[in-house]
N, CA, C and O atoms as a DFTB+ gen file, in Angstrom:
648 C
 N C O
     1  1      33.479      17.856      19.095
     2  2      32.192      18.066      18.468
     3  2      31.972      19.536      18.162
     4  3      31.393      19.969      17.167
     5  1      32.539      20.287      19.200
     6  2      32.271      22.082      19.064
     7  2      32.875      22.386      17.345
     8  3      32.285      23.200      16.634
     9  1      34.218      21.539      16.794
    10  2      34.742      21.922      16.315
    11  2      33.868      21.798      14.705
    12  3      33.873      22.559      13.737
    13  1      33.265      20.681      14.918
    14  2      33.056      20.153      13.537
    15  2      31.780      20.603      13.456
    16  3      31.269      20.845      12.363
    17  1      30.756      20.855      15.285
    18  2      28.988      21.156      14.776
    19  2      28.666      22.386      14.945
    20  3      27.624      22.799      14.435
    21  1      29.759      23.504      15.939
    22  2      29.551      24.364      16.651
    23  2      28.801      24.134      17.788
    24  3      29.267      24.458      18.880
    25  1      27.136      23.357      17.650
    26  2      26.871      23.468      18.623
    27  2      25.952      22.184      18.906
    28  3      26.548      21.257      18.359
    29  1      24.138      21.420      19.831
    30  2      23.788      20.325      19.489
    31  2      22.813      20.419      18.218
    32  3      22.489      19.446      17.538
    33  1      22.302      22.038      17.954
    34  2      21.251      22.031      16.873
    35  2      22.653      21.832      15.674
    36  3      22.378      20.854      14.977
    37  1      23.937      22.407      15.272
    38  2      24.285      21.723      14.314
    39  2      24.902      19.971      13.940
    40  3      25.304      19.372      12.943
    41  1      24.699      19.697      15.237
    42  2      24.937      17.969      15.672
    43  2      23.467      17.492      14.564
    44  3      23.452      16.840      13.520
    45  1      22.642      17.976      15.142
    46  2      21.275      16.823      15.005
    47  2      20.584      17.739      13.590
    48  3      19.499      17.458      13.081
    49  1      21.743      19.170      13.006
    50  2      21.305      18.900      11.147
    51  2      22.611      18.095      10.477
    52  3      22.451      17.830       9.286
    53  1      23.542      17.782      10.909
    54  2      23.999      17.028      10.706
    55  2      23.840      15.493      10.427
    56  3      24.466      14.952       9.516
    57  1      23.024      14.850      11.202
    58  2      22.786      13.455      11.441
    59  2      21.412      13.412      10.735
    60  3      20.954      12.354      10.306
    61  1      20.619      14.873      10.604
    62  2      19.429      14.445       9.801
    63  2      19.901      14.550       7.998
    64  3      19.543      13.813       7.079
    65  1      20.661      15.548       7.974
    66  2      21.437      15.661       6.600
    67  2      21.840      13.809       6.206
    68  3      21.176      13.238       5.341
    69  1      22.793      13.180       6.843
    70  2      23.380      12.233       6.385
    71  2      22.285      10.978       6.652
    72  3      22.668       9.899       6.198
    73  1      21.111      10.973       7.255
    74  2      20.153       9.957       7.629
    75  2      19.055       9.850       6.958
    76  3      18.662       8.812       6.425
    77  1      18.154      11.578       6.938
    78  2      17.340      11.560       6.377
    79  2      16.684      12.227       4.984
    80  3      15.544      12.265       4.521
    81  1      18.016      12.740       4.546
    82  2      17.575      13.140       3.442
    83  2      17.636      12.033       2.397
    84  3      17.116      12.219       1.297
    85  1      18.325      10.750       2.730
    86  2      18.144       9.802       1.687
    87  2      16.844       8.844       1.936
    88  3      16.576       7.894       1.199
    89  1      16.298       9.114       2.744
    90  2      15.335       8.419       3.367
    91  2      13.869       9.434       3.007
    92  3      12.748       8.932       2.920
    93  1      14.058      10.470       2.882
    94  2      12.891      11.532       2.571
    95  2      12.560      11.188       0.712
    96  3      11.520      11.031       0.072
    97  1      14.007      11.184       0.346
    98  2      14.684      11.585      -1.230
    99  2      13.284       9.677      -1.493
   100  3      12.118       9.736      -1.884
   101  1      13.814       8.774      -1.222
   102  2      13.161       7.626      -1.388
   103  2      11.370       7.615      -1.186
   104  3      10.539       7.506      -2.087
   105  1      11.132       7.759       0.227
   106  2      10.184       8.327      -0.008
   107  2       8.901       8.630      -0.858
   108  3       7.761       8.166      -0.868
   109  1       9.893      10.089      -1.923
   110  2       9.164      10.473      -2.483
   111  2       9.337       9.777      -3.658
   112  3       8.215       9.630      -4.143
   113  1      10.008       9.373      -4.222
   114  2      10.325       8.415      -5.234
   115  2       9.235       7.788      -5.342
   116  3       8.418       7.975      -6.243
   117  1       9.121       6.931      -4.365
   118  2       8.282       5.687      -3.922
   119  2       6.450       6.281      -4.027
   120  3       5.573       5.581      -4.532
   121  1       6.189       7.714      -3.421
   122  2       4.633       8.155      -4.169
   123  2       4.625       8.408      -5.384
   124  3       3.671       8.124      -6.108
   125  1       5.717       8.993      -5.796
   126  2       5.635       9.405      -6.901
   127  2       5.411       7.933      -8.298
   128  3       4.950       8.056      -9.433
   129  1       5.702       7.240      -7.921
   130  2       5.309       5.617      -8.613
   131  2       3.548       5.620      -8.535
   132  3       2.860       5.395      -9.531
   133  1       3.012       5.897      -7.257
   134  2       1.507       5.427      -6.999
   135  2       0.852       6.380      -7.577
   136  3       1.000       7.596      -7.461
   137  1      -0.179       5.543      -8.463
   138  2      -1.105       6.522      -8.946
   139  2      -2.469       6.836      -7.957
   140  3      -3.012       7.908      -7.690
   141  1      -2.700       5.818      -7.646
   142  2      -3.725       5.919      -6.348
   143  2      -3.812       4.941      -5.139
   144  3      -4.615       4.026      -4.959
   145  1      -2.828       5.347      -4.393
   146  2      -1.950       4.615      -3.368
   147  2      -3.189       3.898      -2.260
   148  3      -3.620       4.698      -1.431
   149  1      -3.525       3.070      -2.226
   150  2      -4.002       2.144      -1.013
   151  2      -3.256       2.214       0.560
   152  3      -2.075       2.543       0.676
   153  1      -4.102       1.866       1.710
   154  2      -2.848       1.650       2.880
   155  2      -1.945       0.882       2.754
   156  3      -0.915       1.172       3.362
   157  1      -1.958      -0.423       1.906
   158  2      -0.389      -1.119       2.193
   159  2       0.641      -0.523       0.808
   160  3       1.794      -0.950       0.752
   161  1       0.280       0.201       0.022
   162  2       1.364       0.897       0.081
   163  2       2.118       1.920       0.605
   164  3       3.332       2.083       0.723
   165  1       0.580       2.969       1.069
   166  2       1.476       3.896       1.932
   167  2       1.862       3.261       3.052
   168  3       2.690       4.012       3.568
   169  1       1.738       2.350       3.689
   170  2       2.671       1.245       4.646
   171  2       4.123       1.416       4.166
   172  3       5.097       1.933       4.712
   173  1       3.980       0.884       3.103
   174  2       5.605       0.450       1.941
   175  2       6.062       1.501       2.158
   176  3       7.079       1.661       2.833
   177  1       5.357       2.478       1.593
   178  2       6.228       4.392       1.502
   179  2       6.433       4.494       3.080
   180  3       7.343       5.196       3.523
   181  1       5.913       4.065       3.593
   182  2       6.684       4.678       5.119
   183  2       7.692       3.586       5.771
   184  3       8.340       3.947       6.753
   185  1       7.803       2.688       5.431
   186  2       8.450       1.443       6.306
   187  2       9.864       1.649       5.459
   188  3      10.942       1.846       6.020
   189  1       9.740       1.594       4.438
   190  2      10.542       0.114       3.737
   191  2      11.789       1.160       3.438
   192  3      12.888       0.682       3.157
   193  1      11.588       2.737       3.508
   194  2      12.953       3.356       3.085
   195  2      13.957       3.125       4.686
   196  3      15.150       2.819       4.677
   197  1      13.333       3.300       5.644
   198  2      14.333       3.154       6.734
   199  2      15.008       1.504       6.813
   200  3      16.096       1.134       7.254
   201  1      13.535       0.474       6.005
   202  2      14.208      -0.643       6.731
   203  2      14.539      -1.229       5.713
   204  3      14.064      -2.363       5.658
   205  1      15.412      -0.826       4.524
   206  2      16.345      -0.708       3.465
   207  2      17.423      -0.782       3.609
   208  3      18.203      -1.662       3.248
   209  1      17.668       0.590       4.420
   210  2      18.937       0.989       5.277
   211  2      19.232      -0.025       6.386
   212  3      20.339      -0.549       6.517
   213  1      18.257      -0.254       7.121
   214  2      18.835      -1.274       8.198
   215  2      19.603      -2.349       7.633
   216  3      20.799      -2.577       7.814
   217  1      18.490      -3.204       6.680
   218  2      19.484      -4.189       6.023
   219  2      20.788      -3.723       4.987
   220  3      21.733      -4.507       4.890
   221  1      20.805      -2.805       4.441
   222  2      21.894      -2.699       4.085
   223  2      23.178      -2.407       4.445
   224  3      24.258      -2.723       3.945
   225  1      22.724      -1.407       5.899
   226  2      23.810      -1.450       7.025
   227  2      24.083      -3.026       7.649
   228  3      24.893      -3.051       8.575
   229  1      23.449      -4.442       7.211
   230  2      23.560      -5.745       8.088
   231  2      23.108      -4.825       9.591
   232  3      23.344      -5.573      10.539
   233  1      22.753      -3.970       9.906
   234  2      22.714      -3.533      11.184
   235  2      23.653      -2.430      12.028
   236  3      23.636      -1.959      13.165
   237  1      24.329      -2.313      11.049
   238  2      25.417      -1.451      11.646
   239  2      25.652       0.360      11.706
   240  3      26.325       1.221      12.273
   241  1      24.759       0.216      10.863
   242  2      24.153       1.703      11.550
   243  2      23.587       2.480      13.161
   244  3      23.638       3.439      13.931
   245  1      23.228       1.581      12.946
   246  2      22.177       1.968      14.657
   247  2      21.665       3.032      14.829
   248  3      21.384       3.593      15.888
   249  1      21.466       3.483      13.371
   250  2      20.157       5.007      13.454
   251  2      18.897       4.272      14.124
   252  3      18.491       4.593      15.241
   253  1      18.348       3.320      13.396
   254  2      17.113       2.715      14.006
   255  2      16.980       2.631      15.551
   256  3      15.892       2.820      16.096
   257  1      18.439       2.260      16.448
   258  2      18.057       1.696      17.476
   259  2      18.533       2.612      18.289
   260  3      18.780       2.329      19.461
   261  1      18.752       3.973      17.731
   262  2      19.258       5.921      18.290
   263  2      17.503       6.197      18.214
   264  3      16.827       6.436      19.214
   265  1      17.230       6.150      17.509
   266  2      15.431       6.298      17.143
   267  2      14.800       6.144      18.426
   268  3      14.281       6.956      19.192
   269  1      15.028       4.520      18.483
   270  2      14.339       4.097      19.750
   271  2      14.530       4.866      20.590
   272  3      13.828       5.815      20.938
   273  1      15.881       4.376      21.133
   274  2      16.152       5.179      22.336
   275  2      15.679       6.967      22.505
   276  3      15.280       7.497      23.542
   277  1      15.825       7.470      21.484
   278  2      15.494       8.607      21.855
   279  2      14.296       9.137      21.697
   280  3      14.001      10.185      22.272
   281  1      13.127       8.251      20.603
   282  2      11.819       8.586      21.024
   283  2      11.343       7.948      21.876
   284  3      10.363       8.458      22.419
   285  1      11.722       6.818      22.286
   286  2      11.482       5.685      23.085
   287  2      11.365       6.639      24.619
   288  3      10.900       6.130      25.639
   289  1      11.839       7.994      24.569
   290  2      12.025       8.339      26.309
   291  2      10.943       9.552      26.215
   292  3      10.839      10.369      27.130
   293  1      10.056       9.613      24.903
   294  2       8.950      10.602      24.712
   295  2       9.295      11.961      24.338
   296  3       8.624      12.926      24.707
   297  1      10.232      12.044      23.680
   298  2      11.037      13.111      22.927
   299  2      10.419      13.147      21.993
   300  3       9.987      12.166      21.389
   301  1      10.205      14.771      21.590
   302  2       9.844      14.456      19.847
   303  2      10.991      14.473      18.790
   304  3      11.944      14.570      19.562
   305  1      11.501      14.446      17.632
   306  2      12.193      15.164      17.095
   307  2      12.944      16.747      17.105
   308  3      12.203      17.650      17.493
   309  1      13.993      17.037      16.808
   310  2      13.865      18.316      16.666
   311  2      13.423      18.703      15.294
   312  3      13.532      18.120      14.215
   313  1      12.873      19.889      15.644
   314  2      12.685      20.622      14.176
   315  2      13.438      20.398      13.045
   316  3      14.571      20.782      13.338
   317  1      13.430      19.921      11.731
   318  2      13.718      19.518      10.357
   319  2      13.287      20.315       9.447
   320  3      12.396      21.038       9.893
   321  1      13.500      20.478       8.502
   322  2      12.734      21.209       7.275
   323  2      12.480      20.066       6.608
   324  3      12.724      18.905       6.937
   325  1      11.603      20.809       4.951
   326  2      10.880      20.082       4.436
   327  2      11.988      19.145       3.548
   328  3      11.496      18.188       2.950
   329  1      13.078      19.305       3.456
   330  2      14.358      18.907       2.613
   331  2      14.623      17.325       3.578
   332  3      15.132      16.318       3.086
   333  1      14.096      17.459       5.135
   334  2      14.228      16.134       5.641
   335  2      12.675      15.251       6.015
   336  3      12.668      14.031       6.178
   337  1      11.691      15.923       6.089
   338  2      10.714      15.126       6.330
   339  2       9.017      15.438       5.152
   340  3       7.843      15.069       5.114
   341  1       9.662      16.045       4.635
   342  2       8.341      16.246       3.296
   343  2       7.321      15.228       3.076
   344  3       6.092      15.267       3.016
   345  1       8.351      14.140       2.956
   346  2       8.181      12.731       2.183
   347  2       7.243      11.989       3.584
   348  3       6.105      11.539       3.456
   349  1       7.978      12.002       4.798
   350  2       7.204      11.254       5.629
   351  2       6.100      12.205       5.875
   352  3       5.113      11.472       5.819
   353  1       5.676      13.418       6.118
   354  2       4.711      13.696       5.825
   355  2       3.890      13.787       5.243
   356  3       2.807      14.091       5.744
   357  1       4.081      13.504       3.552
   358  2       3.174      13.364       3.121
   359  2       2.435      11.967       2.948
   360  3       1.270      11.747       2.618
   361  1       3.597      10.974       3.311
   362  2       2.835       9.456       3.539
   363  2       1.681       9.480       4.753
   364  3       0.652       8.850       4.510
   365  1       1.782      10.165       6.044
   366  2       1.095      10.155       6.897
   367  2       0.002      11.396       6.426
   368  3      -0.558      11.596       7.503
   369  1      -0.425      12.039       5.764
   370  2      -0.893      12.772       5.015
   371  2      -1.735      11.884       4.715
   372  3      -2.456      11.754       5.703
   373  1      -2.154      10.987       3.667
   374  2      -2.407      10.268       2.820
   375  2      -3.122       9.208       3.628
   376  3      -4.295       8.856       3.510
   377  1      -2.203       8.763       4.473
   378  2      -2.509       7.580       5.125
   379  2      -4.072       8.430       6.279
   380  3      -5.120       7.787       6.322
   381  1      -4.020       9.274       6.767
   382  2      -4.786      10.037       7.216
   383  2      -5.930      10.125       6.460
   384  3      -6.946       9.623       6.942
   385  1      -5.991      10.638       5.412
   386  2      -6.823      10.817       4.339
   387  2      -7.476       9.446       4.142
   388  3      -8.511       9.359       3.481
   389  1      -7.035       8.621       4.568
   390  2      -7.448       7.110       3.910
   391  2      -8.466       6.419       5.434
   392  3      -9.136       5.387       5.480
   393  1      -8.190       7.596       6.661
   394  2      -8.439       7.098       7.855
   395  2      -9.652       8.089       8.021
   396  3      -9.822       8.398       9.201
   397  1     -10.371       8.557       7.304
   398  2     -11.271      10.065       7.516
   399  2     -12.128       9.013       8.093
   400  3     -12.350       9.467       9.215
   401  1     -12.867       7.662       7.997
   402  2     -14.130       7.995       8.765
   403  2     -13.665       7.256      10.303
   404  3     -14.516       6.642      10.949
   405  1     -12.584       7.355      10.680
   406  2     -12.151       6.965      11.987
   407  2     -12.344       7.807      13.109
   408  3     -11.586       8.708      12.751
   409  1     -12.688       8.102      13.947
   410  2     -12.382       9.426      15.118
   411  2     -11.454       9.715      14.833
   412  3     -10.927       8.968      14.009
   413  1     -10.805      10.693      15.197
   414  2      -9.753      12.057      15.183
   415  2      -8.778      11.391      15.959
   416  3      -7.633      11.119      15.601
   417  1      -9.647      10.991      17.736
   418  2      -8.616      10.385      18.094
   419  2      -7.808       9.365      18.124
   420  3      -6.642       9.384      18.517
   421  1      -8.591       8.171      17.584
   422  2      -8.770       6.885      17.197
   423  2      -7.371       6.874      15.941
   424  3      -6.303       6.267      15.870
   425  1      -7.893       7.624      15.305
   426  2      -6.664       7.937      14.275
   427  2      -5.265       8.657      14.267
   428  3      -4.318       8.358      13.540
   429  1      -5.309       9.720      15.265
   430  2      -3.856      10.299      15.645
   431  2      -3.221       8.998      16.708
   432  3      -2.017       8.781      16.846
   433  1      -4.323       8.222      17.394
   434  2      -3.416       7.385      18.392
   435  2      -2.847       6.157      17.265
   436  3      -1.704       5.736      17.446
   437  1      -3.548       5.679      16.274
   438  2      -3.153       4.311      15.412
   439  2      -1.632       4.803      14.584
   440  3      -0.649       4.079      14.432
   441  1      -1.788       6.292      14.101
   442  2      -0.440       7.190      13.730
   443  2       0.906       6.938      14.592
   444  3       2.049       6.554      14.345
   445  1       0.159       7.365      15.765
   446  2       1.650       7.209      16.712
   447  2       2.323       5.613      17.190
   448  3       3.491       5.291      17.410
   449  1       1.299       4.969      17.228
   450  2       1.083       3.140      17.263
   451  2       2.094       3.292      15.946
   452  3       3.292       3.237      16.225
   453  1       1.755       3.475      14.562
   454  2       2.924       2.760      13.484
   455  2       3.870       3.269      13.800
   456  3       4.859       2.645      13.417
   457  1       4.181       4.525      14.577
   458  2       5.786       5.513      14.498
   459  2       6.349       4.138      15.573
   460  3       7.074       3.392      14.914
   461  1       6.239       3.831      16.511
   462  2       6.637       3.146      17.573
   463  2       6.680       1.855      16.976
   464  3       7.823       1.422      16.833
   465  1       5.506       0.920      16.483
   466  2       5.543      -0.345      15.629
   467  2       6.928      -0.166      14.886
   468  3       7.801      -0.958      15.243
   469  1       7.290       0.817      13.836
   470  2       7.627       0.719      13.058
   471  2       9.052       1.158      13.759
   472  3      10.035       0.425      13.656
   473  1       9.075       1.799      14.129
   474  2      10.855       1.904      14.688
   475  2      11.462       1.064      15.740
   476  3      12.659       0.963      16.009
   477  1      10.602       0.561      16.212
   478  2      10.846      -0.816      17.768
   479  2      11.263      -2.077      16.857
   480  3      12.296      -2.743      16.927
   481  1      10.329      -2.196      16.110
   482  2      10.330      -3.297      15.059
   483  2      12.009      -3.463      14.226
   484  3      12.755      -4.443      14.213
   485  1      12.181      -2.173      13.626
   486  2      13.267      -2.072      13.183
   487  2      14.819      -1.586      13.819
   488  3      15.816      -1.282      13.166
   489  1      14.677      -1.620      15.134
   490  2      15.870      -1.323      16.063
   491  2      16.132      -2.818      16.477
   492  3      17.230      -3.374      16.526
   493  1      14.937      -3.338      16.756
   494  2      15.456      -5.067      17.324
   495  2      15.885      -6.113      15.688
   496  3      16.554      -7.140      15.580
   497  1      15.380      -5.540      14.955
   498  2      15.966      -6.332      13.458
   499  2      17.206      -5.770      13.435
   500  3      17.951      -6.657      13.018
   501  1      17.982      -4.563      13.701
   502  2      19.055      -4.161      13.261
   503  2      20.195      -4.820      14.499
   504  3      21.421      -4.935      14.482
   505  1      19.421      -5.082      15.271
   506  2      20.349      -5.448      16.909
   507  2      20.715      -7.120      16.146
   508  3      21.829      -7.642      16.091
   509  1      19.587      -7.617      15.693
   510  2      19.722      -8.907      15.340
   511  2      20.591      -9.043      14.340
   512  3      21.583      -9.773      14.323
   513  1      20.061      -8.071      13.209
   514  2      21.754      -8.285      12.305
   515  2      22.897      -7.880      12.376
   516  3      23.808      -8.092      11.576
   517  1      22.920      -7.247      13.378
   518  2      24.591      -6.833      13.559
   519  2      24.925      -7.832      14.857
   520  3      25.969      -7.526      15.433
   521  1      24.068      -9.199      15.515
   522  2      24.978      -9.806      15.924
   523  2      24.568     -11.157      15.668
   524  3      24.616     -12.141      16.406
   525  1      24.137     -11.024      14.443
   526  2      23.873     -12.516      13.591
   527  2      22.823     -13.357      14.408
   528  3      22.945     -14.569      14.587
   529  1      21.777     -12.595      14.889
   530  2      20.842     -13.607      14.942
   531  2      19.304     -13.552      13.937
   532  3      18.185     -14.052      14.061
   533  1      19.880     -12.785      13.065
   534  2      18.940     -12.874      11.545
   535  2      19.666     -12.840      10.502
   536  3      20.740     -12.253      10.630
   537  1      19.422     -13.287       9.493
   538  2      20.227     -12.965       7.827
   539  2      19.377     -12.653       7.235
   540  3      18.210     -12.797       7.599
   541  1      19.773     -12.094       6.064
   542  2      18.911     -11.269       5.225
   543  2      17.388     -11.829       4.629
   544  3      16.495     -11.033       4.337
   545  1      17.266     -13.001       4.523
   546  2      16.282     -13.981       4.078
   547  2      15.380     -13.430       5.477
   548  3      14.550     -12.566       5.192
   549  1      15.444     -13.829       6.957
   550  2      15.000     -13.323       7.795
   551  2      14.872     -11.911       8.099
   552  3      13.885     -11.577       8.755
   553  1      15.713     -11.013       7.728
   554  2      15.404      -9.684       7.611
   555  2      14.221      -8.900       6.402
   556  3      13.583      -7.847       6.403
   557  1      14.346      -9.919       5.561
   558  2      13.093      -9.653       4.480
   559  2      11.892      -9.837       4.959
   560  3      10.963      -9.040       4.824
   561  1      11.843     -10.975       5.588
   562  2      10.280     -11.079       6.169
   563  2      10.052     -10.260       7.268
   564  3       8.951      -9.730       7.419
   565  1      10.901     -10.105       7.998
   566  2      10.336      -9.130       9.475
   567  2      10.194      -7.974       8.563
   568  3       9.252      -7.300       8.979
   569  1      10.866      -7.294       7.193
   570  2      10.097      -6.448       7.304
   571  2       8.572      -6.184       6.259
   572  3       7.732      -5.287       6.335
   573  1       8.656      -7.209       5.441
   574  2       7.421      -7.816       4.854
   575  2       5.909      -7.754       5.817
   576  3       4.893      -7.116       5.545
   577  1       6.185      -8.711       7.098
   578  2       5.340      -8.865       8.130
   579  2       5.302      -7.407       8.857
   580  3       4.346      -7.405       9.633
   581  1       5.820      -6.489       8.877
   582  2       5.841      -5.305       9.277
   583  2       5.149      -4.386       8.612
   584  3       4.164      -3.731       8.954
   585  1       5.938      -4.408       7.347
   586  2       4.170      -3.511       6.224
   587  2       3.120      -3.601       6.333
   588  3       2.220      -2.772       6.203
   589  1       3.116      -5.008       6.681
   590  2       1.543      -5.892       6.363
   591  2       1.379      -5.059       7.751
   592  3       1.230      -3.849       7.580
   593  1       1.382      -5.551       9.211
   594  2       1.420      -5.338      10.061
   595  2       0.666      -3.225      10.131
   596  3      -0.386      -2.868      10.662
   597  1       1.465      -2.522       9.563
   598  2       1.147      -1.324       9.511
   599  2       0.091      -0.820       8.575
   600  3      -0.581       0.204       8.698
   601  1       0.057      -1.711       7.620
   602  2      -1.480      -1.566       6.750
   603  2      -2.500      -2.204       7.218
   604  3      -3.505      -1.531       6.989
   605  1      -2.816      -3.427       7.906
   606  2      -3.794      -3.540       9.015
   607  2      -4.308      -3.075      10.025
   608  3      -5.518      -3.188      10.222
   609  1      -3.283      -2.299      11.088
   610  2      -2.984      -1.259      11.903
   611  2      -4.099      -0.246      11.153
   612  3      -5.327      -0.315      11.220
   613  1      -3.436       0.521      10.568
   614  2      -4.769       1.922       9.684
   615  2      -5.672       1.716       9.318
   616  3      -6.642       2.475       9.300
   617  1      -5.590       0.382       8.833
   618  2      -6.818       0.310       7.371
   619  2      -8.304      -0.562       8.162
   620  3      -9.428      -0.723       7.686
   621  1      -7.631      -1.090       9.794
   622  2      -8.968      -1.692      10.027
   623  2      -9.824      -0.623      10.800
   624  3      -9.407       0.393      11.356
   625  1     -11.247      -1.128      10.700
   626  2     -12.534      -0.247      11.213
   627  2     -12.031      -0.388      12.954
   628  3     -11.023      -0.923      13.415
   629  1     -12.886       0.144      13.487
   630  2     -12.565       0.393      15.446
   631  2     -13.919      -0.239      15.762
   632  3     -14.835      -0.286      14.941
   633  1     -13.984      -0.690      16.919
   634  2     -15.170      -0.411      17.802
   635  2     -14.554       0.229      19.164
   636  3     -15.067      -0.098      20.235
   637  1     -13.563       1.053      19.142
   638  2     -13.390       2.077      19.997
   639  2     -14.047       2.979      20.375
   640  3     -13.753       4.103      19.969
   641  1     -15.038       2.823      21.178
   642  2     -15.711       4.332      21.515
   643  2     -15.099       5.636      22.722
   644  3     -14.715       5.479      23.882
   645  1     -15.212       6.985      21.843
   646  2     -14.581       7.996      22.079
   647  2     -15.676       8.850      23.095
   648  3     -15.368       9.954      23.544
């Protein structure tokens, strides 16, 4: 690994280079279509480029289920530039914007709820297609029911009191 990353920060621009710049690149594609984006599309703009890849890997990637595991233990990311996460920021941007009359906190916690929804969701779909206990017909809807799922998530009112 010394040879090819030097070190772990060139490991993990490595893996964001080959992971997420096609995933940022989509993304923006994908706002750049909306003229005045609703939550279930910015749902779409945030879901559907990673869980693209899942199905097109049949599962065999296992970025999704590296995700888990490694936010899954309360890690954040490492630092990225805007060349890898522009795009998901500006969906959560937006989606924020769409959450203004929510509490502050009410709304950073429903944020971190889709990061977890949305990558748990798509580590156990990718486990399933790489050992055939979904096919693609079934991989469409889990992630269909998952958009939906993340645009209900934001878009409903609280009776949470802060």
């Amino acid at each position: 690994m010394q040879y090819h990353f030097r070190d772990k920060s060139g490991l993990i621009q490595a893996l964001y280079d080959l992971r997420l710049l096609p995933l940022n690149a989509e993304r923006h594609r994908m706002l750049a279509e909306l003229d005045h984006p609703g939550m279930a599309d910015l749902a779409g703009a945030y879901v559907l480029p990673l869980a693209r890849s899942v199905i097109a890997s049949n599962g065999r990637s296992c970025y999704a289920r590296f995700l888990d595991r490694y936010l899954g233990r309360g890690r954040d990311f490492e630092s990225f530039d805007d060349r890898h996460g522009s795009g998901s920021r500006e969906v959560v941007r937006q989606m924020s914007a769409l959450m203004s009359g929510l509490n502050p906190e009410v709304r950073e916690e429903r944020l971190r709820m889709m990061q977890v929804l949305t990558i748990r969701t798509l580590a156990d779909l990718e486990h399933r297609l790489e050992t055939g206990q979904a096919d693609p017909d079934a991989a469409e809807l889990t992630v269909a029911a998952l958009v939906e799922a993340v645009g209900v998530l934001l878009g409903a009112p609280t009776a949470v009191a802060v």
